[in-house]
N, C-alpha and C positions, 0 to 999 in steps of 0.2 A: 069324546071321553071328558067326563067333568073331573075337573081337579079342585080340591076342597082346600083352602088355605085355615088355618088357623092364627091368632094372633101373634105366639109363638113363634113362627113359620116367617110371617113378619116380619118381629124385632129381631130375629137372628135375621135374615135379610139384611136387617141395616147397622148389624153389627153393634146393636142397641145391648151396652151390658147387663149382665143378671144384674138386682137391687133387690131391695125390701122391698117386701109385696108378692116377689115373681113365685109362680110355682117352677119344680125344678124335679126332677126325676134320676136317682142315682145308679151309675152303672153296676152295681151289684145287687141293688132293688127293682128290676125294671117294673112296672109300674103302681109303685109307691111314689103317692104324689107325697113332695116334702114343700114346707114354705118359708121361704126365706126371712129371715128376723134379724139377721146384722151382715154388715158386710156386702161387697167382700173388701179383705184387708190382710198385711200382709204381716206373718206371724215371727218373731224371733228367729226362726232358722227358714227364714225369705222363702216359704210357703205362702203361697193364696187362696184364705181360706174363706168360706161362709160359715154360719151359723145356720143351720135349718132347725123346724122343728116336725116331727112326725106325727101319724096320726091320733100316738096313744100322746101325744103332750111334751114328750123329749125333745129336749134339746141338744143338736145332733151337729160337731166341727166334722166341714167337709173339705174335702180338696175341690176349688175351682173345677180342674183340670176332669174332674172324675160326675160331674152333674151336665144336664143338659134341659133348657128351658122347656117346660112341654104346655 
């Protein structure tokens, strides 16, 4: 059985944090690629959030905790 790694697959492996640049896929979107533009950082009431933006152009605060690197 061949098993396909992704680079994703990878940097979660090495415990490599989301940044600007990553794509990132939200657990209420599932496969709505979103791309990360600031972040992540941590908000006055000590949330960790990112900044994405979607595909129609929005810019979209997420919760860390609620995205996953795809």
């Amino acid at each position: 059985m061949d098993t396909q790694l992704t680079i994703a697959d990878v940097l979660n492996d090495l415990n490599e944090p989301i940044g600007v640049g990553d794509c990132v896929e939200h657990v209420t979107k599932p496969g709505e690629m979103l791309l990360v533009v600031k972040g992540p950082y941590t908000t006055i009431m000590k949330h960790t959030v990112l900044d994405v933006r979607d595909k129609k152009g929005h810019v979209l605060r997420v919760l860390l905790e609620n995205v996953h690197r795809i």
